[in-house]
C-alpha positions as CSV (number, residue, x, y, z in Angstrom):
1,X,-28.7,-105.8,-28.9
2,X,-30.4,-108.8,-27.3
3,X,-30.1,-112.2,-30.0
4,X,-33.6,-113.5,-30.6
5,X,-31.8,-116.9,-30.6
6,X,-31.4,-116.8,-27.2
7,X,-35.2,-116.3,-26.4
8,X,-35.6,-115.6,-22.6
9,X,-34.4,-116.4,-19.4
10,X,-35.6,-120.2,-18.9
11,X,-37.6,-121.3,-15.7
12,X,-38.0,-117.2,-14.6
13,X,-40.7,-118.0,-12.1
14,X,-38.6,-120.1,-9.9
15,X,-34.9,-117.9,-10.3
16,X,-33.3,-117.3,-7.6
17,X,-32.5,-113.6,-6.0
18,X,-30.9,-114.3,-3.3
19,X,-31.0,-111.3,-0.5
20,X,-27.3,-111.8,0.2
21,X,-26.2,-111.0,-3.6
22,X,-28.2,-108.0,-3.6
23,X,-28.2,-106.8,-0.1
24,X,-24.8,-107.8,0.9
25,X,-22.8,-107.2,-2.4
26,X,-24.6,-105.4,-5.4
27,X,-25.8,-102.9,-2.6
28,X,-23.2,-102.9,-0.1
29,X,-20.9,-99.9,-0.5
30,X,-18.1,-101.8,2.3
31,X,-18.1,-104.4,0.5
32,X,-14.3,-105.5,-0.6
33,X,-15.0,-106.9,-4.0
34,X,-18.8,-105.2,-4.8
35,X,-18.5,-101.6,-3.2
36,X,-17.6,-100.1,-6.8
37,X,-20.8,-101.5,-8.3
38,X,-22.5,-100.4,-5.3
39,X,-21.3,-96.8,-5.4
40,X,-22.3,-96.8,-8.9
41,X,-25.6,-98.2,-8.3
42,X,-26.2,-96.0,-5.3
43,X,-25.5,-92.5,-8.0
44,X,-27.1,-93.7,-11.3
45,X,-30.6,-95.1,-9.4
46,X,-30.4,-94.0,-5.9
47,X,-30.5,-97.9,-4.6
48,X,-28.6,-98.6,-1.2
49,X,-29.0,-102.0,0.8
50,X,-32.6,-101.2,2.0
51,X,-33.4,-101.2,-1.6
52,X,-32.6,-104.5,-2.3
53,X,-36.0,-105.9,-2.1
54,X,-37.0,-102.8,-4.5
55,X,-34.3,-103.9,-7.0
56,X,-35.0,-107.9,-7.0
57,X,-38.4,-106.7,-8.0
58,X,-36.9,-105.0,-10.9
59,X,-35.0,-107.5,-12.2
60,X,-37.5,-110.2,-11.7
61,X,-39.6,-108.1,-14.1
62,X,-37.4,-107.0,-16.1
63,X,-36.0,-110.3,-17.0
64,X,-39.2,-111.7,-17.8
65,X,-39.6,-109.3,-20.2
66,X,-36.4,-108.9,-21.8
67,X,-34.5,-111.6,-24.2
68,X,-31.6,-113.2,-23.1
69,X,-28.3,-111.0,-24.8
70,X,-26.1,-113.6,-24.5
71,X,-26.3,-117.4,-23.3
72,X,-22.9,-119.6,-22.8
73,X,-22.2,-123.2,-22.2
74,X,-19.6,-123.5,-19.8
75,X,-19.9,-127.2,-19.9
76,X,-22.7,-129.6,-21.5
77,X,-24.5,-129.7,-18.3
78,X,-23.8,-125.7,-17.4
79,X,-25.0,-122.5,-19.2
80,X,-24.4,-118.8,-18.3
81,X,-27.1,-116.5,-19.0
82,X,-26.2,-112.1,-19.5
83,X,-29.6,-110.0,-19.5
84,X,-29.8,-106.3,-19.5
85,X,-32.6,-104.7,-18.0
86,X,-33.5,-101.3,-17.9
87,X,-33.7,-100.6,-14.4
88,X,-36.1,-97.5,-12.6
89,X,-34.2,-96.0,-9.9
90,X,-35.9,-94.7,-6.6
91,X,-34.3,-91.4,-8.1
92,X,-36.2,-91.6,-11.1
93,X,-33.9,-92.3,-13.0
94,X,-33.1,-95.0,-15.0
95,X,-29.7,-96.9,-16.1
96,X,-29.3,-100.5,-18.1
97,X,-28.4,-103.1,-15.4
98,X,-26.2,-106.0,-16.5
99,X,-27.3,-109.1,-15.4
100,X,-25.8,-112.9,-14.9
101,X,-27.2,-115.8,-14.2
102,X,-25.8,-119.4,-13.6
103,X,-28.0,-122.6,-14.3
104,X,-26.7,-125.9,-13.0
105,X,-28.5,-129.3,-14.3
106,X,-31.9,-129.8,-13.2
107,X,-31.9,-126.3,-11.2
108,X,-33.4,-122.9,-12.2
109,X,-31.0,-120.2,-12.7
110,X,-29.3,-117.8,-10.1
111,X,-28.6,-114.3,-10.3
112,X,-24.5,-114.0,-9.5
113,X,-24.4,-110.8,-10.4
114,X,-25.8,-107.1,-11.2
115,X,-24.4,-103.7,-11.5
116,X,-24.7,-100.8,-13.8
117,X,-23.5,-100.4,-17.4
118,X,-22.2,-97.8,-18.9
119,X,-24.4,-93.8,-18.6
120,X,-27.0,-93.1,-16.6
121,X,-29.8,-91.9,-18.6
122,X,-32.9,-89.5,-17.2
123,X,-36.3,-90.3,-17.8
């Protein structure tokens, strides 16, 4: 359950999703490290790399509407950010999505990663 605390994601309108986390490693099936989250992405919403424009969509929205579950300073100038957003699949259906983000000083934060928690659930 997200900790009110923790409010949201700070400085959501200028995160970064970069194409190459979510095309070339959330998405990418191949992929040496990522292909697990991939497959698992690819049966609970029926997202493969062409969907990765589809997905950053999601979890732009998502995270501005969801509270930050957990936030963590990894150093006083560094702080780690975990979001889960419910996530519609192209399949219709729809699965919690774990999200991390990184914020360095002065920078807005970065997705580093995404994949699917636990169950699918149907809509």
């Amino acid at each position: 359950m997200p900790d009110p605390q923790h409010g949201y994601l700070p400085r959501i309108d200028e995160a970064a999703i970069p194409e190459e986390k979510l095309r070339g490693y959330t998405l990418n099936a191949n992929h040496p490290v990522g292909g697990h989250k991939a497959r698992v992405m690819r049966g609970a919403l029926g997202l493969t790399q062409d969907d990765w424009e589809y997905l950053r969509d999601q979890i732009r929205e998502g995270v501005r509407t969801t509270p930050v579950e957990t936030r963590v300073e990894l150093s006083n100038l560094v702080v780690t950010y975990r979001v889960v957003i419910e996530i519609l699949g192209l399949n219709g259906q729809r699965a919690p999505v774990i999200t991390a983000w990184l914020q360095e000083p002065n920078l807005p934060p970065r997705l580093v990663t995404a994949y699917v928690a636990g169950r699918r659930r149907t809509t």
